[in-house]
C-alpha positions in Angstrom: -133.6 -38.3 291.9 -133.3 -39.2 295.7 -135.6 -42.5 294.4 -133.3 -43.5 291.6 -130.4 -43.3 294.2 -132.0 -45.8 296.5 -133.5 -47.9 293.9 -129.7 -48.2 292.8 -127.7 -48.7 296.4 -130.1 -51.3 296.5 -129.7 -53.0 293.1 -126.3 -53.0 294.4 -126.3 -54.7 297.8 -128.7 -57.2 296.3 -126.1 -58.1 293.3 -123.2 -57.8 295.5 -124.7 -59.9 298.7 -126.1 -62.5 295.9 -123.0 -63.2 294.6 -121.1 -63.9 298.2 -123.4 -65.7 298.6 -123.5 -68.2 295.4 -119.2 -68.0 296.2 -119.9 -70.0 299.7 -120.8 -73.7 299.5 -121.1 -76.6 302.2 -118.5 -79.4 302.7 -121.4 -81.7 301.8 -122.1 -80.4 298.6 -118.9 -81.0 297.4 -117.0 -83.8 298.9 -118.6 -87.2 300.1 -117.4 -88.1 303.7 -118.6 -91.9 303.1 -115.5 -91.8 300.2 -112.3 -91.1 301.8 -109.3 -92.0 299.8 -105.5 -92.9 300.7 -103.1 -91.0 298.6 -99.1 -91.7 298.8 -97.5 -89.0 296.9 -94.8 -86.2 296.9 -95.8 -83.0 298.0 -95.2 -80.3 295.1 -96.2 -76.9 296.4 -98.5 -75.4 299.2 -101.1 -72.4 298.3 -101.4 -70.6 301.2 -103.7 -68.3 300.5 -107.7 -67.4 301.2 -110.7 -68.8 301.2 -108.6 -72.4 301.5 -105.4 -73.4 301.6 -104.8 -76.0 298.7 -101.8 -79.0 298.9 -100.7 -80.3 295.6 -99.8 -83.8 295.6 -97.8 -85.7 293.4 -98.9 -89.2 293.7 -96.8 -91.9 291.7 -99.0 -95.4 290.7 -97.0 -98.4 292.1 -97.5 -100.7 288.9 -97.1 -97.8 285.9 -95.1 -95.1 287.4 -97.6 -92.4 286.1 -97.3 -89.3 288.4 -100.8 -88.1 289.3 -101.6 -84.6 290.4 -103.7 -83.8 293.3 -104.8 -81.1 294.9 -106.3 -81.1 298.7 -108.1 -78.3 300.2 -108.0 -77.3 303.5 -109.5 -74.8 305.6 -108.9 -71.1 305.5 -105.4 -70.0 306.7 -106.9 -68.3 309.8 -108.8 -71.3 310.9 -105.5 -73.2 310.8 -103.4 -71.0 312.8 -106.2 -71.4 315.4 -105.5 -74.3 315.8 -101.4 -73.9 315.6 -101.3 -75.3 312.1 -98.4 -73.3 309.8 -97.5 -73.4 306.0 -94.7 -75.3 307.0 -96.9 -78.0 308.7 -97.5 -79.3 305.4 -94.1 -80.3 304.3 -93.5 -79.3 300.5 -91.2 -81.8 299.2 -92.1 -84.4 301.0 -93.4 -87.5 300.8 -96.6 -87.7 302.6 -99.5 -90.3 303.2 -103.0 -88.4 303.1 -106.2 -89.3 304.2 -109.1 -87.0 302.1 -112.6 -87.0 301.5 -113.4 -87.6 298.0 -114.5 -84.5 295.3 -118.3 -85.8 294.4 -117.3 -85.1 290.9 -114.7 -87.7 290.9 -112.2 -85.1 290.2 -108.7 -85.5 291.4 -109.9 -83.3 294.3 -110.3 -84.4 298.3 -111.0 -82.3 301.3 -107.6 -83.1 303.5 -108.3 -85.2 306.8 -105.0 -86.2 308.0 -101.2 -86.5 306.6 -98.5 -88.8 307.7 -94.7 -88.1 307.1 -92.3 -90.5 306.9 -91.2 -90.3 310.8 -94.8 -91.2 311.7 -95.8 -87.5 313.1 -99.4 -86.6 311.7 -101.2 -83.4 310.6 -105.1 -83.7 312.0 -107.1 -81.2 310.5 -111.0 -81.6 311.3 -112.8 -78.4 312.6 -116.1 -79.6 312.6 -118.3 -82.0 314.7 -115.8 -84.4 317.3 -118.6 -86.9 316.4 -118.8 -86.6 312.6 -117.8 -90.0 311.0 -113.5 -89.8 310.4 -111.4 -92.3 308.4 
């Protein structure tokens, strides 16, 4: 009996530790930092919830008028209120210029870099390495 009892604490922590870790990925693996992209659009709502905060962006093409959706992650909401970064930061209803890093499944998906408002003030979010390659 005491047997079956470890064999199945263990079956557990090896499901439940396998499948945290399968949930995590790397920046790398999912967006390509040689493919940033410039998007002009409005922005529609703000998720501001865990593992990453998400932007929706409503990005209007010049020549056709169709509205595009996008959606920009972020980091996590701790990580940005290290480093003073609020929900309101990220100005819902605006208009916004955005630098991202491209999705590597050409998804209308990017990893957010920097935004630009109308009056010129800029949101920089980069955590990682001060020498990684930025747009």
């Amino acid at each position: 009996m005491k047997n079956r009892l470890i064999a199945a604490v263990v079956v557990l922590v090896t499901v439940v530790s396998g499948r945290t870790a399968v949930a995590h990925h790397s920046f790398a693996a999912e967006y390509d930092i040689n493919k940033p992209v410039t998007l002009r659009g409005t922005v529609t709502k703000v998720d501001w919830i865990n593992p990453h905060v998400y932007l929706h962006l409503d990005v209007t093409d010049a020549a056709t008028g169709k509205v595009t959706p996008w959606a920009l992650t972020t980091y996590s909401p701790a990580a940005l209120r290290r480093i003073g970064a609020t929900r309101a930061n990220f100005g819902q209803g605006q208009a916004v210029t955005v630098v991202a890093y491209h999705a590597k499944d050409g998804s209308n998906l990017a990893f957010l870099r920097r935004m630009t408002f109308p009056d010129g003030h800029t949101v920089e979010l980069w955590i990682g390495d001060e020498n990684a390659k930025a747009p």
